[in-house]
N, C-alpha and C positions, 0 to 999 in steps of 0.2 A: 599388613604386617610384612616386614621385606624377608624374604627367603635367601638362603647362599646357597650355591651347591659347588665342590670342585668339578672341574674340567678341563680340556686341553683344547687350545684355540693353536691358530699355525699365526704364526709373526716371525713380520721379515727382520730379521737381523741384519746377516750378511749374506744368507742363504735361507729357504723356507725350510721350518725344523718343526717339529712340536713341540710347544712347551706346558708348563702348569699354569691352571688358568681360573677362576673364581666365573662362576654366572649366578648375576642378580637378581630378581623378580623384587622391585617394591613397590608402592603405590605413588603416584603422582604429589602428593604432600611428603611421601619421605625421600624423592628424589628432589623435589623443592629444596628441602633441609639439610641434604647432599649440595647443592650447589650454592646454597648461599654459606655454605662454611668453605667449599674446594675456593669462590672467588676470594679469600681472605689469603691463599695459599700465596707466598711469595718465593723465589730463588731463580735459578739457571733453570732454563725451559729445555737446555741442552746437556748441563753436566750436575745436576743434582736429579731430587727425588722428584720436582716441580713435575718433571719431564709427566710423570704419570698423572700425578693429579688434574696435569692441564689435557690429559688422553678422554682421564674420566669427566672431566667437565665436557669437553666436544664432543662426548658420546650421548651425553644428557640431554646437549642442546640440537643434536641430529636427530633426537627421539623426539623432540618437540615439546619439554619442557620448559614450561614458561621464564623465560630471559629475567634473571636475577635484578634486572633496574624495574622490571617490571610493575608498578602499583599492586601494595599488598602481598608479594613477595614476601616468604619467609625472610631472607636479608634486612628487610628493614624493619625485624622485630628485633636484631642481634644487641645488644647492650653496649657494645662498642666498638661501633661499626668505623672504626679510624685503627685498630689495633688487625693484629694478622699473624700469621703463623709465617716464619722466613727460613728455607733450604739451606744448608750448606751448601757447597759443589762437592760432590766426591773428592777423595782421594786418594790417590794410589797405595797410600802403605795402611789405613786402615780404612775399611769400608762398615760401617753400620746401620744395621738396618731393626734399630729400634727405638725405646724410648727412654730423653737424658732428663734429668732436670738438674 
C-alpha cells in the first residue's frame, strides 16, 4: 500500500535552498503502475510540467524498477496504449498548477 509523507529535500535551483518535498514508500507493482502511466506523459522536458514527471520516472528507474518495455509490465495492460496525456509550456502571464477539462 503506498504511503506519502511531506518533507523538505535541498534542490539546486540557482543556489542550494530548502524546499517542500513529498517522500514515497510504495510497493514495486504500484511503482510499476507509476511508470507505465508517467511514460504516456508528453510536453517540454524543459519548460512545462514534463520537466517533473520525467524527474519521477528516472527516480523509479535508478531504484531499479523494472523498464516499462519490459514483458508483462503493467504498460501493456493499458487500454490504449497509443493515446497519452500532453504538457502545455508554461507561461509567463498565467501559470496553473491544476486540473482543466
Amino acid at each position: 500500500m503506498a504511503e506519502a509523507k511531506r518533507t523538505t529535500i535541498e534542490q539546486e535551483v540557482k543556489k542550494i535552498e530548502k524546499v517542500s518535498a513529498i517522500s514515497v514508500t510504495m510497493t514495486i507493482e504500484e511503482a510499476e503502475a507509476l511508470m507505465a502511466v508517467l511514460v504516456k506523459v508528453a510536453g517540454s522536458t524543459t519548460n512545462s510540467p514534463r520537466k517533473h514527471t520525467s524527474a519521477v520516472l528516472q527516480s523509479l528507474e535508478k531504484a531499479g524498477v523494472r523498464d516499462w518495455e519490459a514483458p508483462g509490465h503493467p504498460f501493456s495492460l493499458l487500454a490504449d496504449r497509443n493515446g497519452g496525456f500532453a504538457f502545455r509550456d508554461y507561461t509567463k502571464s498565467k501559470l496553473f498548477y491544476g486540473v482543466t477539462f
